[in-house]
Rosetta silent file (secondary structure, phi, psi, omega in degrees, C-alpha in Angstrom):
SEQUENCE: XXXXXXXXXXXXXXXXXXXXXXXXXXXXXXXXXXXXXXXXXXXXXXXXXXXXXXXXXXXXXXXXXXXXXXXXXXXXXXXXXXXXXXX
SCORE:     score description
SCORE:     0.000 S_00000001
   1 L     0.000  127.082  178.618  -99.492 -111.958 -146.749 S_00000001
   2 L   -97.455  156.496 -178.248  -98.217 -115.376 -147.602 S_00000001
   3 L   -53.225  126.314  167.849  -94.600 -116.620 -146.701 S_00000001
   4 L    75.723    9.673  164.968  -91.712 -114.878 -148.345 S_00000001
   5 L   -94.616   -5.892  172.162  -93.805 -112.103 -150.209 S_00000001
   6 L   -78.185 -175.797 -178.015  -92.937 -109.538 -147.531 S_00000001
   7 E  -152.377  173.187  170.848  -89.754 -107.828 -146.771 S_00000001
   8 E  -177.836  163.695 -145.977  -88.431 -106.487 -143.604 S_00000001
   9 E   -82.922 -177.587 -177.800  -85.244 -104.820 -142.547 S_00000001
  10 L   -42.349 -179.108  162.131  -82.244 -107.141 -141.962 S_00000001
  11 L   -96.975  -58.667  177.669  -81.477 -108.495 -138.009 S_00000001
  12 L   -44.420   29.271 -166.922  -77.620 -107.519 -138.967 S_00000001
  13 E  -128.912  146.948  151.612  -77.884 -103.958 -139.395 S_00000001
  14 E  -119.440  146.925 -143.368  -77.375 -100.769 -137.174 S_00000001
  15 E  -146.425  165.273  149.656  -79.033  -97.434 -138.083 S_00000001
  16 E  -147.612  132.719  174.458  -79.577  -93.923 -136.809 S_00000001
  17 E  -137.767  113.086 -167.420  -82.391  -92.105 -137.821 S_00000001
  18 L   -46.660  -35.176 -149.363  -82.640  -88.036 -137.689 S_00000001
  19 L    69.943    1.967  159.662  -86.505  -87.935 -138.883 S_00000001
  20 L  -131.048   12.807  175.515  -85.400  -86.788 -141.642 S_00000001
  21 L  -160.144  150.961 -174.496  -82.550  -89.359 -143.279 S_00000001
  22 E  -121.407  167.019 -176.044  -81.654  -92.564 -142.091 S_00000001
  23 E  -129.211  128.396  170.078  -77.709  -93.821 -142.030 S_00000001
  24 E  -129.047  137.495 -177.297  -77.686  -97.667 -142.195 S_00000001
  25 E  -121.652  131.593  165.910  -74.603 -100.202 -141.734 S_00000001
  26 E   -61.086  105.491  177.552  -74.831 -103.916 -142.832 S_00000001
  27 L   -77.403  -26.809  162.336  -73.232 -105.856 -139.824 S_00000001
  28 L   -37.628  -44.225 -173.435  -73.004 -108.649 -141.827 S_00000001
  29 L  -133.337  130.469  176.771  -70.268 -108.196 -143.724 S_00000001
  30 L   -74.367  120.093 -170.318  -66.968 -106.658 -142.965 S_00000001
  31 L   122.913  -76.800 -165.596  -65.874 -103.708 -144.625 S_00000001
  32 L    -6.948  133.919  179.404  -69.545 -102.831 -145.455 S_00000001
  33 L  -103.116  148.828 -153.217  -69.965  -98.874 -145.936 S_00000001
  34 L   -80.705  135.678  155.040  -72.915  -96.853 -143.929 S_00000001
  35 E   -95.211  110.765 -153.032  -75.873  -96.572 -146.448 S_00000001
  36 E   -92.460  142.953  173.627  -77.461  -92.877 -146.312 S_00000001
  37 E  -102.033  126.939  169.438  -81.182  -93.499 -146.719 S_00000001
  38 L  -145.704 -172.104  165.698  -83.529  -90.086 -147.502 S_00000001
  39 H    55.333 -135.993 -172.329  -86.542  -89.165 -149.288 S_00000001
  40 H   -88.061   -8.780  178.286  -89.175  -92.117 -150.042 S_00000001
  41 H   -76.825  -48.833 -167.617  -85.760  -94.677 -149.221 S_00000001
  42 H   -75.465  -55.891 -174.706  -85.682  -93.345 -145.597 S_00000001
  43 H   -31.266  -60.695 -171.177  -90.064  -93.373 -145.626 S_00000001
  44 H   -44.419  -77.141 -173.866  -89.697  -97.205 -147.132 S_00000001
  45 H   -58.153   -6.907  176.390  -87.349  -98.060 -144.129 S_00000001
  46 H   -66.528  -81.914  172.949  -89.104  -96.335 -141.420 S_00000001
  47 H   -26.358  -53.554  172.817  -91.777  -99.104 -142.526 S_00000001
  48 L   -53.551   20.999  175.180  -89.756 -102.252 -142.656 S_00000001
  49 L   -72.252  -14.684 -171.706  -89.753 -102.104 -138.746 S_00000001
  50 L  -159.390  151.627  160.577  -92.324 -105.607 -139.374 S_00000001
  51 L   -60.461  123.771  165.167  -92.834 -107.391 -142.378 S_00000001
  52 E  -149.464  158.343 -161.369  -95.074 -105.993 -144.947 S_00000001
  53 L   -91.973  136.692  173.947  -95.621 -106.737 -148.811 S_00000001
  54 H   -31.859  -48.327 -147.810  -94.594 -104.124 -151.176 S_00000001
  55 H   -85.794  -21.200  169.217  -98.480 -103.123 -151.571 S_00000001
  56 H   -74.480  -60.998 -165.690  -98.749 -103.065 -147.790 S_00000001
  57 H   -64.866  -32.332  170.796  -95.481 -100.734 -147.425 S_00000001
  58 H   -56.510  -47.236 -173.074  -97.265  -98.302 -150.545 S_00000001
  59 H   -82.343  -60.533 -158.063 -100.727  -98.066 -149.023 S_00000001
  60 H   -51.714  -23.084 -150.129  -99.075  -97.782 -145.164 S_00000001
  61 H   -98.820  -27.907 -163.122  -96.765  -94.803 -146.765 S_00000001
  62 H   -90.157  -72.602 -159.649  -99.692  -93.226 -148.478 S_00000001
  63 H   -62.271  -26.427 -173.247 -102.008  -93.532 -144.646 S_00000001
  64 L  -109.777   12.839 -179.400  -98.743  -92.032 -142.185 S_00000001
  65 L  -157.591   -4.067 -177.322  -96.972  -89.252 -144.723 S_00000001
  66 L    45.421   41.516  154.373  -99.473  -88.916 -147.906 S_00000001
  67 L  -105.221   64.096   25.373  -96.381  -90.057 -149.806 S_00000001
  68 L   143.557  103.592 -164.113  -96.915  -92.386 -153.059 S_00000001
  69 L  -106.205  128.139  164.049  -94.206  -95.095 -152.798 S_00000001
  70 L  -143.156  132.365  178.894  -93.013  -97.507 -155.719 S_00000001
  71 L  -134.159   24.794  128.441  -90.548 -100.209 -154.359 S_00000001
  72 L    16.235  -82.390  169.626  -90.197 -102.000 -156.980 S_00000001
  73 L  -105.180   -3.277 -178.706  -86.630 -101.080 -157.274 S_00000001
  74 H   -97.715  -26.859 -179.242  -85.205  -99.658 -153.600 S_00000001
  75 H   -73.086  -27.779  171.824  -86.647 -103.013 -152.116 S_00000001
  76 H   -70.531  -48.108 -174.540  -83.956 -105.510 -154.508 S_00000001
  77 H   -72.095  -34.309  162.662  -81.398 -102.903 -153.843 S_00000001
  78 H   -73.122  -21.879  163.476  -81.639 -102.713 -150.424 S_00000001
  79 H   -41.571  -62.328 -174.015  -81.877 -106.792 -150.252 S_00000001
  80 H   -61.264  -48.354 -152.860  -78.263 -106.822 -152.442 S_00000001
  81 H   -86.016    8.657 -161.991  -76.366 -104.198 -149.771 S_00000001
  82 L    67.045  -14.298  171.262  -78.027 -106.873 -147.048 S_00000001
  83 L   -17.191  -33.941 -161.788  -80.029 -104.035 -145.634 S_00000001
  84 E  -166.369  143.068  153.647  -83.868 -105.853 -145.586 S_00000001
  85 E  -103.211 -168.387  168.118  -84.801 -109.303 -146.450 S_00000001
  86 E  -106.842  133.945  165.104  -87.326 -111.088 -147.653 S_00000001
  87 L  -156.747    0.000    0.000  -89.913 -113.140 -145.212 S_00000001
C-alpha cells in the first residue's frame, strides 16, 4: 500500500458496535448526528480498525464473512460525515 491510498476510521469518532450494526458519532464537529452503520457499511467499518486499500478491505471482507464488498461509494461518504480518512 503506498501513502494515502488506504483509508482508516477517523481518531475523532466514538462507536458502539452490537455485532450486528454499528452507531458512529463524529467528535469532530459539534452538533454532528450518530451515524447507524449495518449491512456491508457496518462489515466495511469493522475493517477500518488499521489502514487498508479499498482492494485490501474487499478481499479481507470476502476471507472473515464471505461477503463481496464494493466501497467505491460508502468509503467518500463516510470520509464527508468525518467518519474514516484517508492515509
Amino acid at each position: 500500500m503506498t501513502r494515502r491510498d488506504g483509508w482508516s476510521r477517523s481518531p475523532a469518532v466514538a462507536f458502539v458496535d452490537d455485532g450486528e450494526r454499528v452507531v458512529v458519532l463524529g467528535l469532530a464537529t459539534p452538533g454532528q448526528k450518530p451515524q447507524l452503520l449495518a449491512g456491508h457499511a457496518a462489515v466495511t467499518w469493522r475493517l477500518l480498525d488499521r489502514p487498508l486499500s479499498p482492494s485490501e478491505l474487499e478481499a479481507a471482507a470476502v476471507a472473515r464473512w464471505g461477503v463481496a464488498l464494493t466501497t467505491a461509494t460508502l468509503l467518500p461518504q463516510l470520509e464527508a460525515a468525518g467518519l474514516c480518512v484517508r492515509c
